[in-house]
FIDREN-709797 format. One record per residue (C-alpha): residue number from 1; residue in one letter; x, y, z. Coordinates in nm, 2 decimals, decimal comma, always signed. Example, Ala and Ser with C-alpha at 12.3 -4.5 7.8 and 13.67 -1.06 7.14 Angstrom:
BEGIN
{1 A {+1,23 -0,45 +0,78}}
{2 S {+1,37 -0,11 +0,71}}
This chain:
BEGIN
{1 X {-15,11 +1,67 -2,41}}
{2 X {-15,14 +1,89 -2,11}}
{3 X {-14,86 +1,94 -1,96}}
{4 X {-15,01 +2,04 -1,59}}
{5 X {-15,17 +1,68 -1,56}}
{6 X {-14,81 +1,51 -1,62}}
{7 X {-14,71 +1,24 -1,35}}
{8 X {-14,37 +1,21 -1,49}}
{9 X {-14,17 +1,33 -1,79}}
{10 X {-13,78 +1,35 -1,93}}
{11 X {-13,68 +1,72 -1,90}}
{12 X {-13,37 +1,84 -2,05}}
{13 X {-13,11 +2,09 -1,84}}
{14 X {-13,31 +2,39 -1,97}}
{15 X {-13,61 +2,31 -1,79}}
{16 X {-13,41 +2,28 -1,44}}
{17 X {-13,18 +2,60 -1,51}}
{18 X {-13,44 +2,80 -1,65}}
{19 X {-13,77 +2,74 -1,48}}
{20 X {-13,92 +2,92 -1,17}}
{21 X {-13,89 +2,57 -1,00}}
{22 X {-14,25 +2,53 -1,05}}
{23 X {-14,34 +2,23 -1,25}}
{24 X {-14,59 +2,06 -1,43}}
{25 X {-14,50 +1,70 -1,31}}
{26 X {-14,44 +1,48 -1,00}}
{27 X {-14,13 +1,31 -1,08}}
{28 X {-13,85 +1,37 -1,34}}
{29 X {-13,62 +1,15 -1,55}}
{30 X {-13,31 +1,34 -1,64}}
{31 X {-13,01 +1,12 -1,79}}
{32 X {-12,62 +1,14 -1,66}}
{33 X {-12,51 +1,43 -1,85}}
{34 X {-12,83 +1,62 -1,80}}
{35 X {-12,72 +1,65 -1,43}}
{36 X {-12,36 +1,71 -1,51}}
{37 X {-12,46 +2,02 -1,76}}
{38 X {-12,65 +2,22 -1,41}}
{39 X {-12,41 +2,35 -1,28}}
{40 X {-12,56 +2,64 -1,09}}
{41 X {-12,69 +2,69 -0,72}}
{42 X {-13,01 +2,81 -0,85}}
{43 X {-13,06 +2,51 -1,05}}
{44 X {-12,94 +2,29 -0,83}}
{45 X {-13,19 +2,35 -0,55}}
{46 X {-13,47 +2,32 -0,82}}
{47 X {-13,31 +1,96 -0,84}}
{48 X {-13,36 +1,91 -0,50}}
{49 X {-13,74 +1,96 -0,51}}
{50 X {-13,83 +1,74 -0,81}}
{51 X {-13,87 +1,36 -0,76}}
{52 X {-13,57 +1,30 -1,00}}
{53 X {-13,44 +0,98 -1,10}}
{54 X {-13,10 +0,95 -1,28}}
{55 X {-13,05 +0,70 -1,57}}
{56 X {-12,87 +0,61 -1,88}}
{57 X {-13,12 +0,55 -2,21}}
{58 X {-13,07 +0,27 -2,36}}
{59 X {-12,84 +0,16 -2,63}}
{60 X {-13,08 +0,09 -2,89}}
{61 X {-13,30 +0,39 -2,85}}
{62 X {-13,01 +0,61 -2,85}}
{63 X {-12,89 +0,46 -3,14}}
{64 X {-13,22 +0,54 -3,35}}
{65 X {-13,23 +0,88 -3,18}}
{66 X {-12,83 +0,94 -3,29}}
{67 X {-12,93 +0,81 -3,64}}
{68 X {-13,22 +1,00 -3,69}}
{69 X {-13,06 +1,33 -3,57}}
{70 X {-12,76 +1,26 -3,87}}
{71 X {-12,99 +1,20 -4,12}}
{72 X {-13,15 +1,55 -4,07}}
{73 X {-12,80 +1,68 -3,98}}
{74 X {-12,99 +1,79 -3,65}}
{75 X {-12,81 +2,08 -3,42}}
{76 X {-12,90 +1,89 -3,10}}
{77 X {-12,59 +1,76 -2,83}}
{78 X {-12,52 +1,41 -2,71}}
{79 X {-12,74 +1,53 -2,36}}
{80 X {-13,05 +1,64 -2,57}}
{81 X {-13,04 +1,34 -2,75}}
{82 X {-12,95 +1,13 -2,47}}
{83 X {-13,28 +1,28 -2,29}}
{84 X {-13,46 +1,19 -2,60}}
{85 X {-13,38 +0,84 -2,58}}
{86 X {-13,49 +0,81 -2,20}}
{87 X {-13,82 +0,94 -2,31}}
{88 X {-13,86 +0,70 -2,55}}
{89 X {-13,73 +0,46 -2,33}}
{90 X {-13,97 +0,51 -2,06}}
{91 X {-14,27 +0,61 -2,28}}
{92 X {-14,30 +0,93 -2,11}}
{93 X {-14,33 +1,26 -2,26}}
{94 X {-14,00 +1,48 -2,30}}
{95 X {-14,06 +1,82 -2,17}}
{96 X {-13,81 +2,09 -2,37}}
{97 X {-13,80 +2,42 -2,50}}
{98 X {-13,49 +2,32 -2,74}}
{99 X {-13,65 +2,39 -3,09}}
{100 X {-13,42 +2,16 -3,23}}
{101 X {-13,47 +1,88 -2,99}}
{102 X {-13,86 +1,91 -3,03}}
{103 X {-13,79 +1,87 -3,40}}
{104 X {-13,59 +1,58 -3,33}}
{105 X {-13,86 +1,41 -3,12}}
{106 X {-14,13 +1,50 -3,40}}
{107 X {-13,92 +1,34 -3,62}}
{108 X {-13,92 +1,01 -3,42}}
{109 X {-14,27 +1,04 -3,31}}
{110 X {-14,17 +1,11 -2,95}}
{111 X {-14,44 +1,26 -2,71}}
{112 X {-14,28 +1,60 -2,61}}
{113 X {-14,44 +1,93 -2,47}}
{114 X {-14,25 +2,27 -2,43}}
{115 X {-14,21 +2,44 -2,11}}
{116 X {-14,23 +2,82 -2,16}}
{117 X {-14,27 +2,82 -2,52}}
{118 X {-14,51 +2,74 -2,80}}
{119 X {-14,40 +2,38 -2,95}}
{120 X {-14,26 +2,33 -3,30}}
{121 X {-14,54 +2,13 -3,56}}
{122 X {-14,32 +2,11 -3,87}}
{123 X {-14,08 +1,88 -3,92}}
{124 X {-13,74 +2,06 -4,05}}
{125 X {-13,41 +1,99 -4,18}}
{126 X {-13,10 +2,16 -4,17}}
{127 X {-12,84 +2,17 -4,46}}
{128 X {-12,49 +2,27 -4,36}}
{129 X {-12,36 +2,58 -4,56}}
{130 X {-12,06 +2,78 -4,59}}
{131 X {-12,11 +3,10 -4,38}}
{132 X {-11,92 +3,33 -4,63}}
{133 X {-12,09 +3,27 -4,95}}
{134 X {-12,39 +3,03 -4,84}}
{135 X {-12,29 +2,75 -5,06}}
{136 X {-12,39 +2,35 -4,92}}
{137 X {-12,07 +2,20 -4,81}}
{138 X {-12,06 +1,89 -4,62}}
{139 X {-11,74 +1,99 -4,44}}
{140 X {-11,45 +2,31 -4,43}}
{141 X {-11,33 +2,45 -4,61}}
{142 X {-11,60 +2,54 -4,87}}
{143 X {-11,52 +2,41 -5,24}}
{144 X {-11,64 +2,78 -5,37}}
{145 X {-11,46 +3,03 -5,18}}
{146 X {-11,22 +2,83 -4,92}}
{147 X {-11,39 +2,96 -4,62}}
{148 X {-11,37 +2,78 -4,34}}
{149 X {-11,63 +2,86 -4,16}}
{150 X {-11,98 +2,60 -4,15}}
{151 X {-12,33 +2,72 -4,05}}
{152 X {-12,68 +2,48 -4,03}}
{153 X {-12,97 +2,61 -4,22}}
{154 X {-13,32 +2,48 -4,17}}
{155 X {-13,55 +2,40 -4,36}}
{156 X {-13,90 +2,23 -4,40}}
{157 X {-13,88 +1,84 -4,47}}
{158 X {-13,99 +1,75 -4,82}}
């Protein structure tokens, strides 16, 4: 996909805070929470330019999008995955530099492109371990060593 022929795509809040308000498309589909998370000026006005539309995904593709992202114990938030599903939605690509949500969208077979970055071809995994002594735990505190704390490792899909 190129990205500079795009007539419309899904972007996510890191396209609108941290672009040069320049952009690849003519029109933009951000859901709800997308909007709520820009906060700045700056990002804002870049807002203002776009062609934007505002709407809610629907239930069913956020519920495949919400399944898919536990069963890879996925790092993305309810507004990446929320712009996932309007891609899907809409059959348009989602346009991200969010590693984790490209991952996420690879792992659905969602069209996605990256902004500013190059964009992620292996499909990962993440395991959650204890971030004292590395052990898998599902939750705190860890079984080995009573830590408390929890980190997300990834790894390549088998």
């Amino acid at each position: 996909m190129n990205a500079s022929n795009l007539k419309k795509a899904v972007v996510d809040a890191n396209v609108l805070i941290h672009s040069r308000g320049q952009f690849s498309f003519n029109s933009a589909l951000i859901p709800p929470s997308v909007e709520h998370e820009v906060k700045s000026n700056m990002a804002q006005m870049k807002m203002q330019k776009l062609d934007l539309t505002v709407m809610d995904p629907s239930d069913s593709s956020l519920d495949s999008v919400r399944d898919k992202s536990d069963e890879i114990n996925s790092p993305t938030s309810e507004q990446d995955e929320e712009a996932l599903a309007l891609a899907i939605d809409n059959q348009v690509p989602l346009i991200t530099d969010d590693k984790a949500l490209q991952n996420l969208a690879l792992h659905l077979g969602a069209e996605f492109d990256s902004f500013n970055t190059e964009k992620v071809d292996e499909k990962r995994k993440w395991k959650s371990v204890c971030g004292n002594c590395g052990a898998e735990i599902s939750t705190p505190p860890c079984p080995r060593c009573g830590h408390r704390s929890l980190h997300r490792k990834s790894y390549p899909k088998s």
